[in-house]
C-alpha positions in Angstrom: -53.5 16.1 62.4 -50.2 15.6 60.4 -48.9 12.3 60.0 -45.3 11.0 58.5 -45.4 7.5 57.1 -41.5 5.8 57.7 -41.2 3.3 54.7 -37.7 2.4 56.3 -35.6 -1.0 56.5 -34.9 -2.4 59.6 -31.9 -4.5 60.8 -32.3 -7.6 61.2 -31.9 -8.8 65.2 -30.7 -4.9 65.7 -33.1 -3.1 68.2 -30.8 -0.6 68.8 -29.8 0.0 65.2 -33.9 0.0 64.2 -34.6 2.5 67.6 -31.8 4.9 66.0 -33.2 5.0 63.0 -36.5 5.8 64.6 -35.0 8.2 66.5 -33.4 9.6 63.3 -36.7 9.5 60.8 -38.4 11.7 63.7 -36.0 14.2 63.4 -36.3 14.9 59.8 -40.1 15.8 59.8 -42.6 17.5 62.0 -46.0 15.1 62.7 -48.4 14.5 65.4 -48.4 11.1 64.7 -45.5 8.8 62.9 -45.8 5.3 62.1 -43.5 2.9 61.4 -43.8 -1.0 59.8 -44.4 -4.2 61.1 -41.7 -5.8 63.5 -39.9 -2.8 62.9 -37.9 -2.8 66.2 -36.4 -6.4 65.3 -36.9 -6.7 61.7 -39.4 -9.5 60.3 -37.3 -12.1 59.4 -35.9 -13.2 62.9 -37.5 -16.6 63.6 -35.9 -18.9 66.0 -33.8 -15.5 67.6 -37.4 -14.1 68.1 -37.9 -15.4 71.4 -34.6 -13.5 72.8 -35.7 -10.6 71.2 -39.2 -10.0 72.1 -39.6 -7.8 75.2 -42.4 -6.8 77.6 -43.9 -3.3 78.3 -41.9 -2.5 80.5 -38.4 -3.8 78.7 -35.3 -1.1 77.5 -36.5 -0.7 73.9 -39.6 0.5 75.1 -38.3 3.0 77.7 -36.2 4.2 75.0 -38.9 4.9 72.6 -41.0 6.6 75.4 -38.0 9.3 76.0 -37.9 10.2 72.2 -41.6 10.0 72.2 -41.6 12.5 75.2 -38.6 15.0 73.4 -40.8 15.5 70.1 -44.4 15.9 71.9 -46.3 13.4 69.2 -47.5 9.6 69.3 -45.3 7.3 67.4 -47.0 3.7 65.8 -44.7 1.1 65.4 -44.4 -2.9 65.7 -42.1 -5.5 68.0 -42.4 -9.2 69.3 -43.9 -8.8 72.9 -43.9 -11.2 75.0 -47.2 -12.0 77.6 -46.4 -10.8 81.0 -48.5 -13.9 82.7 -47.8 -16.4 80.5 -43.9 -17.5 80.1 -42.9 -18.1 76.9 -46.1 -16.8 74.7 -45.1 -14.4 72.1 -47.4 -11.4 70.1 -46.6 -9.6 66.8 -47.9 -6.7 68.7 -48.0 -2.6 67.5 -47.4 -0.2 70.1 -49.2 3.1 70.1 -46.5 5.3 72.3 -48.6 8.5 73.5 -46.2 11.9 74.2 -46.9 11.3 78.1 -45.2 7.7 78.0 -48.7 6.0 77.8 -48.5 2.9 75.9 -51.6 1.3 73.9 -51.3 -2.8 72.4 -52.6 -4.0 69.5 -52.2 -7.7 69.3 -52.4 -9.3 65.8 -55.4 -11.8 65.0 -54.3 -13.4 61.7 -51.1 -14.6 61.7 -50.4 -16.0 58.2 -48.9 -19.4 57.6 -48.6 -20.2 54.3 -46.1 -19.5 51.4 -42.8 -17.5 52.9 -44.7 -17.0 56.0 -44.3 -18.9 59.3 -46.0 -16.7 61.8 -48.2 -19.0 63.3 -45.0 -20.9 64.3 -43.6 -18.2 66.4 -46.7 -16.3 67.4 -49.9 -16.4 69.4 -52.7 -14.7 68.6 -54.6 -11.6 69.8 -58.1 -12.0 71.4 -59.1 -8.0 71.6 -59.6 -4.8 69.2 -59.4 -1.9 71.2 -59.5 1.4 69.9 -57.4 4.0 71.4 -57.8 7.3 72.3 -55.6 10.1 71.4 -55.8 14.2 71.9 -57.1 14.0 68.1 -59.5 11.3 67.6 -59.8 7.4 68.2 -57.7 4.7 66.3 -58.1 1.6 65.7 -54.8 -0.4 64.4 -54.3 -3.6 62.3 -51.8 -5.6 61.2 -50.4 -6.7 57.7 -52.3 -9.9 57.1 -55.4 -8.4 59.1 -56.3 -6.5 56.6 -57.8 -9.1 54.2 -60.9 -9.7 57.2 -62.8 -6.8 57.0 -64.5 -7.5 60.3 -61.5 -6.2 62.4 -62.2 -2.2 60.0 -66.0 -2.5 61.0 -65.7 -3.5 64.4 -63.1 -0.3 65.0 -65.6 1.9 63.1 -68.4 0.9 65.1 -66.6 1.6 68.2 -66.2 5.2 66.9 -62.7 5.0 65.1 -61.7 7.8 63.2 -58.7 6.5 62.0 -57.6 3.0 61.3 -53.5 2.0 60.9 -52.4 -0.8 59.3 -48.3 -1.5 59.9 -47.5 -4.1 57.4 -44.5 -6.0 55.9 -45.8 -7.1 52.8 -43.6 -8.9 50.2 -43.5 -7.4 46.7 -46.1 -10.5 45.4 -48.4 -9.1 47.2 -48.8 -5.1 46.2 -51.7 -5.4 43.9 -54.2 -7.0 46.9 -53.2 -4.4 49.7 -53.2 -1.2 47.0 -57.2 -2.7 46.1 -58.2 -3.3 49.6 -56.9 0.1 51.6 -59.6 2.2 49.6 -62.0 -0.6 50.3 -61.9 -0.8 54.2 -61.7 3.1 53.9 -64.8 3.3 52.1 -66.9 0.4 54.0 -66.0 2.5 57.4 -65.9 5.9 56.2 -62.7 6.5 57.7 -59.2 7.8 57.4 -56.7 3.9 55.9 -53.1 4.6 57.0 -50.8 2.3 55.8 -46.9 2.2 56.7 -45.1 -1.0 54.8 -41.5 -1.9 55.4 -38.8 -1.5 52.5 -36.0 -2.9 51.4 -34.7 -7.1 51.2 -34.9 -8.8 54.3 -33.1 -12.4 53.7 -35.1 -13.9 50.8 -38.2 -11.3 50.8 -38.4 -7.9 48.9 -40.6 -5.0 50.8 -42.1 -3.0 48.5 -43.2 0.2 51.0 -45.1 2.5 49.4 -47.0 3.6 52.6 -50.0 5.5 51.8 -52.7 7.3 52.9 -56.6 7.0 52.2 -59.4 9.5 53.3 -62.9 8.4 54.1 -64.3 8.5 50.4 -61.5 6.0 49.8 -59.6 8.9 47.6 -55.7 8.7 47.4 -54.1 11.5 49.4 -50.2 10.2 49.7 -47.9 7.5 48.8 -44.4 6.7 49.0 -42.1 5.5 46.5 -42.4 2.0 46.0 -38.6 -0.1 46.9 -37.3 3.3 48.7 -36.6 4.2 52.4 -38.6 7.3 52.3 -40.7 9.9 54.8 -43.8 10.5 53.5 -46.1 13.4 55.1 -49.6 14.7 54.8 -52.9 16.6 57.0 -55.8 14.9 57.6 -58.8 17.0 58.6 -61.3 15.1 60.9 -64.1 16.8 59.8 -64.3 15.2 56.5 -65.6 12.0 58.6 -68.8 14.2 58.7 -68.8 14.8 55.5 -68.0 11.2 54.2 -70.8 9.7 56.6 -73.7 11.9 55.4 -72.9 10.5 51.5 -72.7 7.1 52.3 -74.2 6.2 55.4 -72.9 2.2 55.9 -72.5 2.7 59.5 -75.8 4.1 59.6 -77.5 1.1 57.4 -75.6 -1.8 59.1 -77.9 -4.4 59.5 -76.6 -6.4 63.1 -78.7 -9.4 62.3 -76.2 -10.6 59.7 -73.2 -10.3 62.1 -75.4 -12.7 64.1 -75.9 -15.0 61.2 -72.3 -15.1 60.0 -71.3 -15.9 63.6 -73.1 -18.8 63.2 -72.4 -19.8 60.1 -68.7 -19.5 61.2 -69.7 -21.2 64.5 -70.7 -24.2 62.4 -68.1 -24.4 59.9 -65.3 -24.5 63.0 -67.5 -26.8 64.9 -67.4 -28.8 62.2 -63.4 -28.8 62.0 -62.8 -29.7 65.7 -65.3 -32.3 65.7 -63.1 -33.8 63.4 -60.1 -32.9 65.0 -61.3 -34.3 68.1 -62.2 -37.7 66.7 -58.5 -38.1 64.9 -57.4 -37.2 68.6 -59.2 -39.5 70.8 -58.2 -42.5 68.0 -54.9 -41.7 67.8 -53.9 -41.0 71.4 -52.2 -37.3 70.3 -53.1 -34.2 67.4 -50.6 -33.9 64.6 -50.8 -33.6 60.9 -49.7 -37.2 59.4 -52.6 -38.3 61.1 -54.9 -35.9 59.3 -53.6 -36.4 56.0 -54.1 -39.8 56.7 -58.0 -39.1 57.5 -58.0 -37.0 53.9 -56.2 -39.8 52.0 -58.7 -42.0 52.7 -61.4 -39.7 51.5 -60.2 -38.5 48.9 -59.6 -42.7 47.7 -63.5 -43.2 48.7 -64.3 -40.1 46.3 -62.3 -41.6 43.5 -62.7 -45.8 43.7 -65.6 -46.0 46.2 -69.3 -45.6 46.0 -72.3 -44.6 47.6 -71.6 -47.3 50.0 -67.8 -46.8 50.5 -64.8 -48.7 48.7 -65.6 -52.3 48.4 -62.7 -54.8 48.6 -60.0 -52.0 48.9 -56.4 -52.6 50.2 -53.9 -50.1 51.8 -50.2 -49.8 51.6 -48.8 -46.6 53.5 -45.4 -46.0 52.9 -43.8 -44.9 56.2 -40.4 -44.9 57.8 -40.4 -42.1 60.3 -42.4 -42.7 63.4 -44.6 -38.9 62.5 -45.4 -40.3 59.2 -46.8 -43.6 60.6 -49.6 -41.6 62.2 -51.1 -41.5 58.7 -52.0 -45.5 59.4 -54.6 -43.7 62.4 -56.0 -41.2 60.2 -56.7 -43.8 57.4 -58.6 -46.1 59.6 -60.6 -43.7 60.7 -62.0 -42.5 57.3 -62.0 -45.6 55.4 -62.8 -49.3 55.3 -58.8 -50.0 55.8 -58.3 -51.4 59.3 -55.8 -53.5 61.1 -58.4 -55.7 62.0 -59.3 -56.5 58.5 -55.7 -57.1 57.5 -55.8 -54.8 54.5 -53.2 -52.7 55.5 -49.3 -52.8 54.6 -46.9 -50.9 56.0 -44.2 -50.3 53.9 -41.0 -48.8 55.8 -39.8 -46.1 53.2 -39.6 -42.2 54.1 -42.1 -41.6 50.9 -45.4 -40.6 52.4 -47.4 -41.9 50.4 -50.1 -44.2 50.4 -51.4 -46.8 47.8 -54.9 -48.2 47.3 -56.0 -51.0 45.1 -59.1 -52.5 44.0 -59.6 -55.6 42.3 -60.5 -53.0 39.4 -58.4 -50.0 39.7 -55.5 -48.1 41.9 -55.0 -44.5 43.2 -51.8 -44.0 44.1 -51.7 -40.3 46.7 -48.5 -39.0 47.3 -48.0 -36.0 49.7 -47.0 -33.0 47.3 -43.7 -31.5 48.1 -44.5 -28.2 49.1 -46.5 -29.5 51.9 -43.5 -31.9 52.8 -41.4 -29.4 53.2 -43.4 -27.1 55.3 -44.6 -29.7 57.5 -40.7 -30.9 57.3 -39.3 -27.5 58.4 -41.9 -26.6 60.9 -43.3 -29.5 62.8 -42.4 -29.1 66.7 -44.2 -30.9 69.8 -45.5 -26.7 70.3 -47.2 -26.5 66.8 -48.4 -30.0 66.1 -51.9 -29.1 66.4 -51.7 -25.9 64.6 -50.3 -28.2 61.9 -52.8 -30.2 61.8 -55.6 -27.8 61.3 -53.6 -26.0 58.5 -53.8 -29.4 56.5 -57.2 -30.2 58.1 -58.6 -26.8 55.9 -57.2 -27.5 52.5 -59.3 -29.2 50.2 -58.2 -33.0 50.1 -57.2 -32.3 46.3 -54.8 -30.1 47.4 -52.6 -32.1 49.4 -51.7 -34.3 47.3 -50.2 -35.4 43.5 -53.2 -38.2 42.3 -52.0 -41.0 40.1 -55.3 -43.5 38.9 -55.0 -46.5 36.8 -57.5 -48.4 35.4 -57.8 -52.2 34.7 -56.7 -52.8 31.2 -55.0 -49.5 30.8 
């Protein structure tokens, strides 16, 4: 099978600028199979304009990809915002597998990172399935970007018989070194083919570094682009190697099931563990949202640092608050320390700070809500995402939400 890797820059909000150049990177190279990045029919960096851009199966970007599809004879791999045919207004960072006859295979994206420069979670639902498709030359199995880092989605396609896994990305500059260390890794674990097709170029604020590359089953370099270029990359992969590959290193053979059944638990448990809580800050509060859970946290974290075995003794509260989301944090506090309304030991201190204050007859902690997380929360908080919200601060270690001033008596 011969594969072209298109490290290419879409337009932003362009689809029929990013179809042409598509329908242009075809043209200069022969291939059974091309792939192209992540989002690459809108471009990554769309946001808000994503919802008038994502189409379904059966929209004009799709039809149009089908007819070049069906003029070169060969599958093309590439990515878009679909939207659910069922369900109005839900929205998939999907990759389409377009097969020469017009058949189209989805991929849906698990992981959709929130954190740093990325805000998928906001604009995206996740996928539920990992199918693995059949073509005239083997079975793939395709991933995106972020889904690389859980190496359950490469073993799961492996075990259903994948010869070839693809992994459309658009990966930021900062984060080279961790894909370039875990493509021969996944390749290696599944003896398989690791195609990887990055975006390239400046989108807004983030730098694409390409670089697409392709792995074989012994985890063994066979191409790369050039890093920070638009470039067409080609290269044969023989099949037959799997063999080869699978009778070195037999993982698939020496899988073990049982621990997939012990790590489901032990995930089971950890989640359960997380909506319990969740649900508790839910049913006290009245609604889900994420001043309510750093609320919970605060007061945790001010039992880990005044309290003792038995709680904080003789503590008082101020929460400085001024916009009605950051009261919720007066909720979340009750609930997770011995400051209630009905002992009087909380003030309520109308200031947009968030930040809260406690004080023993001994010491004081004084927790203010770092900036970065203000900002996020700031820029992203919608009635839609509240909950998601919530569980992104819920997971961070208490330390980490906020900047911890203690004094001491007599200091």
């Amino acid at each position: 099978m011969k594969v072209a890797l298109v490290s290419a820059r879409p337009r932003i909000a362009d689809k029929k600028a990013n179809i042409e150049k598509i329908r242009k990177n075809i043209e200069k190279k022969d291939a059974d199979l091309y792939i192209f990045g992540e989002l690459f029919l809108t471009g990554y960096n769309c946001k808000d304009e994503l919802r008038s851009l994502a189409e379904t199966l059966n929209g004009e970007s799709l039809k149009e990809i089908k007819r070049i599809t069906r003029e070169k004879n060969s599958y093309i791999i590439f990515g878009m915002p679909l939207l659910d045919e069922k369900i109005r207004g839900l929205i998939y960072n999907a990759a389409i597998l377009v097969h020469p006859d017009g058949k189209l295979d989805v991929y849906k994206k698990w992981f959709l990172p929130t954190f740093g420069p990325f805000e998928e979670k906001i604009f995206f639902d996740e996928g539920e399935e990992l199918p693995v498709f059949e073509t005239k030359f083997g079975k793939i199995g395709i991933l995106i970007c972020y889904d690389l880092y859980f190496p359950e989605i490469c073993k799961a396609y492996s075990l259903q018989g994948a010869d070839v896994i693809v992994c459309i990305s658009a990966s930021p500059s900062v984060t080279r070194s961790y894909f370039e260390t875990l493509l021969p890794a996944r390749a290696i674990e599944n003896t398989t083919f690791m195609m990887y097709c990055n975006i390239s170029g400046t989108q807004e604020d983030l730098v694409f570094w390409g670089g697409s590359q392709v792995y074989d089953p012994l985890g063994r370099l066979i191409v790369k682009a050039p890093y920070f270029k638009e470039s067409v990359v080609e290269c044969e992969i023989d099949l037959e190697m799997i063999k080869v590959a699978r009778a070195q290193r037999p993982v698939l053979r020496d899988i073990k099931p049982e621990i997939y059944n012990d790590l489901y638990k032990m995930t089971r448990k950890t989640h359960s563990e997380y909506e319990r809580i969740l649900k508790k800050i839910k049913e006290f509060h009245g609604h889900l949202g994420p001043y309510a859970v750093i609320g919970w946290k605060a007061g945790l974290l001010a039992g880990e640092i005044l309290g003792s075995e038995n709680g904080i003794k003789g503590v008082n509260a101020t929460v400085y608050t001024g916009r009605t989301p950051y009261s919720c944090m007066v909720d979340g506090l009750q609930l997770s320390s011995n400051c209630t309304y009905g002992k009087r030991n909380i003030k309520i201190v109308d200031k947009n700070l968030l930040k809260l204050e406690f004080k023993t007859k001994k010491d004081s902690v004084i927790l203010n809500v770092r900036d970065d997380i203000k900002e996020y929360l700031d820029k992203n908080m919608t009635k839609r995402n509240e909950e998601k919200l919530a569980y992104d601060v819920l997971i961070m270690p208490n330390k980490d939400v906020f900047d911890i001033s203690i004094k001491k008596s007599g200091r």
